[in-house]
C-alpha positions in Angstrom: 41.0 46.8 -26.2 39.6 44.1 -23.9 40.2 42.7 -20.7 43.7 40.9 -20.2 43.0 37.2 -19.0 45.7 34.3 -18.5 45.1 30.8 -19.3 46.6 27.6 -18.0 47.4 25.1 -20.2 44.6 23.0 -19.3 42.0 25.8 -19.8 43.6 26.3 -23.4 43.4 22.7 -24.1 39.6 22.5 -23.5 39.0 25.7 -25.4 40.4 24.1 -28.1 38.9 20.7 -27.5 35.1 22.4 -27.4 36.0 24.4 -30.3 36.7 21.7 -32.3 33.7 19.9 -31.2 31.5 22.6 -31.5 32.5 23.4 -35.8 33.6 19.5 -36.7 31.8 17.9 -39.4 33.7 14.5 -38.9 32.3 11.6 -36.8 35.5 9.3 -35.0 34.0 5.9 -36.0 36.4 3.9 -33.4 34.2 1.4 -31.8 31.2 1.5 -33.8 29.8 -1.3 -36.0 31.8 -2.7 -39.5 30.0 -2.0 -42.4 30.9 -4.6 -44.4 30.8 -7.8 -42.0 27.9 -5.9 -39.7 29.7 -8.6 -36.6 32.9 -6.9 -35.8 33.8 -2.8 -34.5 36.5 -1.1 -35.9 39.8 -0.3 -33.3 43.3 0.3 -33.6 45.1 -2.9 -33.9 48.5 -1.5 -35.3 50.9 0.6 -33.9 50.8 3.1 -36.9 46.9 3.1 -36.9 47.0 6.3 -34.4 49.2 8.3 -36.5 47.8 6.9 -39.9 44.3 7.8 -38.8 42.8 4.4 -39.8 41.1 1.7 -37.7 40.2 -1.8 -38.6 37.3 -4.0 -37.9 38.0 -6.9 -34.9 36.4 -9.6 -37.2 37.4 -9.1 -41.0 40.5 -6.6 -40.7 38.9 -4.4 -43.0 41.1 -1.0 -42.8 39.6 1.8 -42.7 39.2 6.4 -42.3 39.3 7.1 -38.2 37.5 9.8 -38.8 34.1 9.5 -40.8 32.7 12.8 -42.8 29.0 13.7 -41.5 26.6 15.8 -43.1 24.5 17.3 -40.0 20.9 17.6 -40.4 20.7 21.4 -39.9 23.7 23.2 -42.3 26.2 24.5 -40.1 28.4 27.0 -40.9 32.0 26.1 -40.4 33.5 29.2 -39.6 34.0 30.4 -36.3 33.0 33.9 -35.5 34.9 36.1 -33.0 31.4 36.3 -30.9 31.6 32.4 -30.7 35.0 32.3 -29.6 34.6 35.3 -26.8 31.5 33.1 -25.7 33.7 29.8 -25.0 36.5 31.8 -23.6 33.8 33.3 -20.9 32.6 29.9 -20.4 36.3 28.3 -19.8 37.0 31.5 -17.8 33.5 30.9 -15.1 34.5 27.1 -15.0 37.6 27.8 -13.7 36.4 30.2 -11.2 33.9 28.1 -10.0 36.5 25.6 -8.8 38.5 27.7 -7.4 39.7 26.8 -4.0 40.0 29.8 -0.7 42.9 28.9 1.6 41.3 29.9 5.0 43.6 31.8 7.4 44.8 28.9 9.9 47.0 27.4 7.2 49.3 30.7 6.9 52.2 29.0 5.3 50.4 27.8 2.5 48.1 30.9 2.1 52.0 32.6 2.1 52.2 30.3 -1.0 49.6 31.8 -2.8 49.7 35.4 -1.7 46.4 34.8 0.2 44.4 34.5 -3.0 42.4 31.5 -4.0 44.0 29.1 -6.4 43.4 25.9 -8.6 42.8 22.7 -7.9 45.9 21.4 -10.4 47.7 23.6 -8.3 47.1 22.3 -4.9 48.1 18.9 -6.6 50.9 19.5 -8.1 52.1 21.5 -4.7 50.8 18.3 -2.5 52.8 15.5 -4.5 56.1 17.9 -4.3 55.9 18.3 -0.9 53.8 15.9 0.9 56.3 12.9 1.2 54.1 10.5 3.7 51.0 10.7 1.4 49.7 9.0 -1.4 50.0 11.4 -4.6 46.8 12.9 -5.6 45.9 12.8 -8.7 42.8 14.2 -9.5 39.7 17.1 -7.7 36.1 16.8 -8.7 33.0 17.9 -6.6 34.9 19.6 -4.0 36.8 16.4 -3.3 40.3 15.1 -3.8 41.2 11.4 -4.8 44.4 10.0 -4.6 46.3 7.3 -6.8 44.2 4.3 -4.8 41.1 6.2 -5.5 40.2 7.5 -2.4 38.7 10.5 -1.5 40.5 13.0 0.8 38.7 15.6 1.6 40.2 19.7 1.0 40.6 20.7 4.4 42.9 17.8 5.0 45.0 17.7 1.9 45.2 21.8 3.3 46.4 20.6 6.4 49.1 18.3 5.2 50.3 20.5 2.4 50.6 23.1 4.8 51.9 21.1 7.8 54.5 19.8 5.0 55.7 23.8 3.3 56.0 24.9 7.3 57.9 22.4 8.1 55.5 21.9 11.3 52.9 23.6 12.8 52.1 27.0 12.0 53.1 29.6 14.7 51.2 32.4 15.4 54.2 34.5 16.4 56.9 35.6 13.4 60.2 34.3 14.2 61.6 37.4 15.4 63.9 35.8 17.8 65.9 33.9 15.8 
């Protein structure tokens, strides 16, 4: 038997999402030219269009299939093979690892928090908006950077800093609180 791995929700939801994409043979036709006035683009205009699957153009209304079936130059097969699906798991599993974030050793509360392994990036987050109270929530990582809700970028050591500054309740002490 293989290797035991565990997935977040977020790196089962883009498994899916590039499996999907990877066997589809159906084109989403939402924002692309009518066909029968050649002037308008289809788009949802209804609240049941989402559910319904349909679209209709912006000029004449016409209603019509979200989802357009394709016939791809090169035949495709369909069918997903257990090969293929090990492949995108490994390539899910090296994406997540690549952002991966270390905790250095000066922020000891938070590196507490995380049993002194590195952890995720959605993870420091989620953390960050719990605790932090002063700062602005984050909401998103990308090239070793966070952004906050007014789109500014804050940089890891300091979002560290304050999430750790925030879990210890102050500064870090070097001693243990033996005394107490």
């Amino acid at each position: 038997m293989g290797k035991v791995i565990r997935l977040t929700e977020s790196d089962l939801l883009r498994l899916v999402k590039r499996v999907i994409n990877e066997s589809s043979n159906e084109e989403d036709v939402k924002g692309k030219k009518c066909e029968s006035c050649g002037k308008g683009t289809y788009k949802e205009t209804e609240p049941m269009d989402d559910l319904r699957g349909t679209l209709h153009c912006s000029k004449c209304d016409k209603m019509v299939d979200r989802y357009k079936k394709y016939t791809p130059f090169k035949k495709k097969s369909n069918k997903l093979s257990e090969s293929d699906l090990v492949r995108m798991v490994k390539m899910v599993i090296n994406e997540e690892k690549d952002n991966m974030i270390k905790i250095p050793n000066m922020f000891k509360s938070l590196k507490r928090v995380f049993d002194g392994e590195p952890t995720t990036p959605s993870k420091i987050i989620n953390l960050y908006n719990d605790y932090v109270e002063e700062g602005i929530p984050l909401v998103s990582y990308s090239d070793g950077e966070f952004y906050n809700e007014e789109d500014m970028v804050i940089p890891v050591n300091v979002v560290l800093n304050e999430l750790n500054y925030a879990i210890a309740g102050g500064e870090d002490d070097d001693r243990e609180d033996d005394d107490m």
